[in-house]
C-alpha positions as CSV (number, residue, x, y, z in Angstrom):
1,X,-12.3,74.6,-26.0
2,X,-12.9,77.1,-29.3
3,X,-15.2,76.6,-31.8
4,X,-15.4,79.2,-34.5
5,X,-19.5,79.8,-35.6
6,X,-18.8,82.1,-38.3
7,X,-18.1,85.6,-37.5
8,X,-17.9,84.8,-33.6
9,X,-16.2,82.5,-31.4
10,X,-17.3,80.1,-28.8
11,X,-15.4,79.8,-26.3
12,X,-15.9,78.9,-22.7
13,X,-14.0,78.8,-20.2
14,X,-13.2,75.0,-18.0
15,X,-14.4,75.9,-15.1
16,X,-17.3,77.8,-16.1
17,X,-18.1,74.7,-18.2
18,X,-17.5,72.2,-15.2
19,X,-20.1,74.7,-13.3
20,X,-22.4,75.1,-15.1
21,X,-22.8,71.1,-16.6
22,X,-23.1,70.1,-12.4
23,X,-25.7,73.1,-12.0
24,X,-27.7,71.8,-15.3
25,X,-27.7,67.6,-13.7
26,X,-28.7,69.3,-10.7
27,X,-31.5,70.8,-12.2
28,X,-32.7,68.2,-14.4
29,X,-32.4,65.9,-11.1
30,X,-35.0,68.0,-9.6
31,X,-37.3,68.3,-12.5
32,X,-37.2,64.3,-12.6
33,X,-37.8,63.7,-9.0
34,X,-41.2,66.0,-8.8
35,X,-42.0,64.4,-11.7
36,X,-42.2,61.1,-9.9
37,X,-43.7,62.8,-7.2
38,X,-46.5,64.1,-9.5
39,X,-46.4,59.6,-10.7
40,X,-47.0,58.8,-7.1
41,X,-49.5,61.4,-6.6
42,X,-51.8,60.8,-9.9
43,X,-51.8,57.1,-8.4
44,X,-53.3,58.3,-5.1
45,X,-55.6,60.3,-6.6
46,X,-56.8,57.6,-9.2
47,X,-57.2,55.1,-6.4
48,X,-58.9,57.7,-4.7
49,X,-61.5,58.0,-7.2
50,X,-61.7,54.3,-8.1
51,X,-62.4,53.4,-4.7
52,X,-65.6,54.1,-5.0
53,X,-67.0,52.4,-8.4
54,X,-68.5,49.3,-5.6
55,X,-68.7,49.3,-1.9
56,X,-67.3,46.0,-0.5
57,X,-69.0,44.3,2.7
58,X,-65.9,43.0,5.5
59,X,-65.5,40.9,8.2
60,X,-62.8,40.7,10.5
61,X,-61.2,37.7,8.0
62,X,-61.6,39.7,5.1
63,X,-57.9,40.1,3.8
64,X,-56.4,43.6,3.0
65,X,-58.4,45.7,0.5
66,X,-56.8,48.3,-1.9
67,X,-56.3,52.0,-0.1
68,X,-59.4,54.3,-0.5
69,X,-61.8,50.7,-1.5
70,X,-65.3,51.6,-0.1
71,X,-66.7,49.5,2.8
72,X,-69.7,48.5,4.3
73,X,-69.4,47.6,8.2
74,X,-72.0,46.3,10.5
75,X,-71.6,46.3,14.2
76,X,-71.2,48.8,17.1
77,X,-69.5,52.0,18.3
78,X,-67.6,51.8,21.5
79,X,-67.4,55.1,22.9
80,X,-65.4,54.2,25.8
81,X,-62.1,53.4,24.4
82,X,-61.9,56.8,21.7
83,X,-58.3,58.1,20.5
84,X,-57.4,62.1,19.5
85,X,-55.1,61.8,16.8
86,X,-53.4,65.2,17.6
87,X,-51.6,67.4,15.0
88,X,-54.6,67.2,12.6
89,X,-55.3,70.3,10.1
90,X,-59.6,70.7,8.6
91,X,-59.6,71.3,4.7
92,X,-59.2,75.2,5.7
93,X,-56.1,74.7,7.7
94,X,-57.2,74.6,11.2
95,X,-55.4,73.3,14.0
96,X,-57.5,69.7,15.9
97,X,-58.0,66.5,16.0
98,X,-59.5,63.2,14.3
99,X,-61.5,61.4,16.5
100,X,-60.5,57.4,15.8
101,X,-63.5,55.5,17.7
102,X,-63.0,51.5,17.7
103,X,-65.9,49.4,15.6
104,X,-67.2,46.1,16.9
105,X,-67.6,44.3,13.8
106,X,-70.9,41.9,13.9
107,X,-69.3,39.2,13.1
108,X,-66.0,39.5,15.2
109,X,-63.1,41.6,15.7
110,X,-62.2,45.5,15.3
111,X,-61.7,48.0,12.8
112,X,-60.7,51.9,13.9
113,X,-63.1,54.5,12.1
114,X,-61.5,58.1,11.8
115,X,-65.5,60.0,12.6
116,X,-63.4,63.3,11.3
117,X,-61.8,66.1,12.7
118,X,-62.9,68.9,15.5
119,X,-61.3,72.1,16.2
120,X,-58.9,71.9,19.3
121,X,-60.2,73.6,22.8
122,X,-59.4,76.8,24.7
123,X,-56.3,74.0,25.4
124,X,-54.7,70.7,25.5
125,X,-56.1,70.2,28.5
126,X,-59.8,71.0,27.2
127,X,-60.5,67.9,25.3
128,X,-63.3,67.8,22.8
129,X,-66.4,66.1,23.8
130,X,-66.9,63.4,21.4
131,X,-70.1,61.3,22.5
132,X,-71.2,58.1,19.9
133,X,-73.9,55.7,20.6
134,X,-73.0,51.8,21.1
135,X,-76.3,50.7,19.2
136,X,-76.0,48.6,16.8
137,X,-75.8,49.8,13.7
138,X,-74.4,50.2,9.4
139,X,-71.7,52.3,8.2
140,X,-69.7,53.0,5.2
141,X,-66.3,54.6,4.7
142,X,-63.3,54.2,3.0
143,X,-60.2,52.2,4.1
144,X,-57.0,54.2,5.0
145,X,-53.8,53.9,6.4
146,X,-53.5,55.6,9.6
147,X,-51.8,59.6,9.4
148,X,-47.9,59.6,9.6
149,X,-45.4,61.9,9.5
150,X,-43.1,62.7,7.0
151,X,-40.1,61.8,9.7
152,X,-40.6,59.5,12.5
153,X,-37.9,60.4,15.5
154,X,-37.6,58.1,17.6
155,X,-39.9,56.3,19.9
156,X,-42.9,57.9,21.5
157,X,-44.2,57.4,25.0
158,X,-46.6,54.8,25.6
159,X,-50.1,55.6,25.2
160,X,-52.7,55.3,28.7
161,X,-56.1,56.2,29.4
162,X,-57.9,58.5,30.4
163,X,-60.0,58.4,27.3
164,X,-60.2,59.7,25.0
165,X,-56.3,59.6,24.5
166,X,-54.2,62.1,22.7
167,X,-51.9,60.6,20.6
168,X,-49.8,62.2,18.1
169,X,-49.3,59.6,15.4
170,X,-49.7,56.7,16.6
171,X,-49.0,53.2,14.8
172,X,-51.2,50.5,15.0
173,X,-49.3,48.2,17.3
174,X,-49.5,51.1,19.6
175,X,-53.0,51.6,19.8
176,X,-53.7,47.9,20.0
177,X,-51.1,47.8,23.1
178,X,-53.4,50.5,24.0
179,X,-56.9,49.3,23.5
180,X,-55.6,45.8,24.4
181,X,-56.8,44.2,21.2
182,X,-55.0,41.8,18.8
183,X,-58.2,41.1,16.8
184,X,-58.2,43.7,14.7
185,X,-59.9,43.6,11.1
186,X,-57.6,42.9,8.7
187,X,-59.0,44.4,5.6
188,X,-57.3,48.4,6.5
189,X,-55.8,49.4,9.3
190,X,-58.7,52.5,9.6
191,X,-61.4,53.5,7.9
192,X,-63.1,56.7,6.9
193,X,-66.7,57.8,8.1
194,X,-68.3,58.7,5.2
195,X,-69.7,62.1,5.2
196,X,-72.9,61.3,4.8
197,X,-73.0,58.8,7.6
198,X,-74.3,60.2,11.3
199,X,-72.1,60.6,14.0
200,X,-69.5,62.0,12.6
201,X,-67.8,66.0,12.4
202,X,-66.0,67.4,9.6
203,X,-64.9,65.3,6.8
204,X,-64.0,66.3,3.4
205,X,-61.7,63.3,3.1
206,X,-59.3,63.6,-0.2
207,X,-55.4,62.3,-0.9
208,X,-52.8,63.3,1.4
209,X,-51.0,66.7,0.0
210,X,-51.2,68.5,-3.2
211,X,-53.0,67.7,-6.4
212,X,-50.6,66.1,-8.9
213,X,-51.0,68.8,-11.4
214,X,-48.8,71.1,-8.7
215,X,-45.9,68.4,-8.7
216,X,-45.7,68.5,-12.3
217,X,-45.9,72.6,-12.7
218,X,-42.9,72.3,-9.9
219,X,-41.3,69.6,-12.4
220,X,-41.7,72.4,-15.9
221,X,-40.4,74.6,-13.6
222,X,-37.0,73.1,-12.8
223,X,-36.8,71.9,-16.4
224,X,-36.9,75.8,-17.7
225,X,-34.3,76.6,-14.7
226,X,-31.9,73.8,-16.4
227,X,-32.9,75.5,-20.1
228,X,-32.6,79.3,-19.6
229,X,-29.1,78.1,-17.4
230,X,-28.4,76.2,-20.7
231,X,-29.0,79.4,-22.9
232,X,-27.4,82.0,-20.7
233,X,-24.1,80.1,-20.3
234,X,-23.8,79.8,-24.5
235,X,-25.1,83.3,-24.8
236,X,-22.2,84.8,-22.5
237,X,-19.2,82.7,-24.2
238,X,-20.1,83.5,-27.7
239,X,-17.9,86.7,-28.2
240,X,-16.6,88.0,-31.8
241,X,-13.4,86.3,-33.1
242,X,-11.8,89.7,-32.3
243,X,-12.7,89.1,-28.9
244,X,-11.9,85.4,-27.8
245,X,-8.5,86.1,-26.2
246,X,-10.0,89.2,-24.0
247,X,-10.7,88.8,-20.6
């Protein structure tokens, strides 16, 4: 392909053209996908901060409430039967756990509360101590899906006491194979102490990962890869007349 542009030629050659048209789709592919990363992630974070515009009282029959909805909860602790979800980082990036402690509701059934995260011990083997009253008593939080991985591999071994277990990512089904309860709340599969409720350790809750703002600076960034790629490969095969048959 030539086309003359008045005193200079364009003329690239085929498989610099094939190249660099798969590099640009490649490029723009990218910039689309964070930007439906940063979509995903603006969602979170809105439903993050509507969740708390009304706190909503449950029961064990109240039917499943929107991700991050504020609750109210009446019943009792039991300390006997806690789970260390393992593989847990603070706000500041230190290595623990979140304690999950199972909540009697008043009127019936079970709900897990994640009471926040503590720093892991001189070991494994040095679990945290983790002591909660079983009076009765009034909480709020906010309802959650329990942590996951990015990749689950295959099955994990079956969870057993001694409490409090150490579980690396448990689903539900497995802690209520552990706990032995099928009467769990139906509302969210876990729910977040809030932090100003007692008896709990750190918890600066927020949405899982980066703020959307990062996903869609990651997204302009691709985008001006696919550009200046764009600009360069015009630049370099724009050569004088004189010049379009030289190598």
């Amino acid at each position: 392909m030539t086309i003359k542009l008045g005193s200079r030629v364009f003329a690239p050659r085929a498989f610099t053209t094939l190249l660099t048209i798969v590099l640009i789709a490649l490029l723009i592919s990218l910039g689309r996908w964070q930007l439906r990363r940063y979509a995903e992630k603006q969602r979170l974070f809105d439903a993050f901060a509507a969740g708390a515009d009304a706190t909503l009282s449950i029961d064990a029959e109240t039917p499943p409430v929107p991700r991050y909805q504020h609750l109210l909860l009446r019943g009792h602790y039991d300390p006997t039967r806690q789970i260390l979800i393992d593989n847990m980082e603070s706000a500041d990036g230190g290595a623990g756990y979140y304690v999950l402690t199972p909540f009697a509701i008043q009127s019936g059934g079970w709900i897990l509360v994640n009471r926040g995260w503590v720093a892991l011990g001189a070991s494994r083997a040095d679990k945290p101590a983790i002591p909660v009253s079983n009076g009765a008593r009034t909480i709020r939080g906010r309802a959650d899906d329990l942590p996951s991985p990015g990749i689950r591999l295959g099955g994990a071994a079956a969870l057993a006491p001694p409490y409090p277990v150490v579980a690396d990512f448990p689903t539900l089904a497995d802690l209520e194979r552990l706990l032995q309860e099928k009467s769990f709340a139906k509302a969210a599969p876990m729910v977040l102490l809030d932090p100003a409720e007692a008896d709990g350790y750190e918890r600066r809750w927020s949405p899982p990962g980066f703020a959307p703002m990062r996903y869609l600076g990651y997204a302009m960034q691709w985008f001006g890869l696919a550009l200046t790629l764009a600009v360069i490969y015009v630049v370099t095969n724009l050569r004088r007349a004189g010049d379009a048959g030289k190598s």
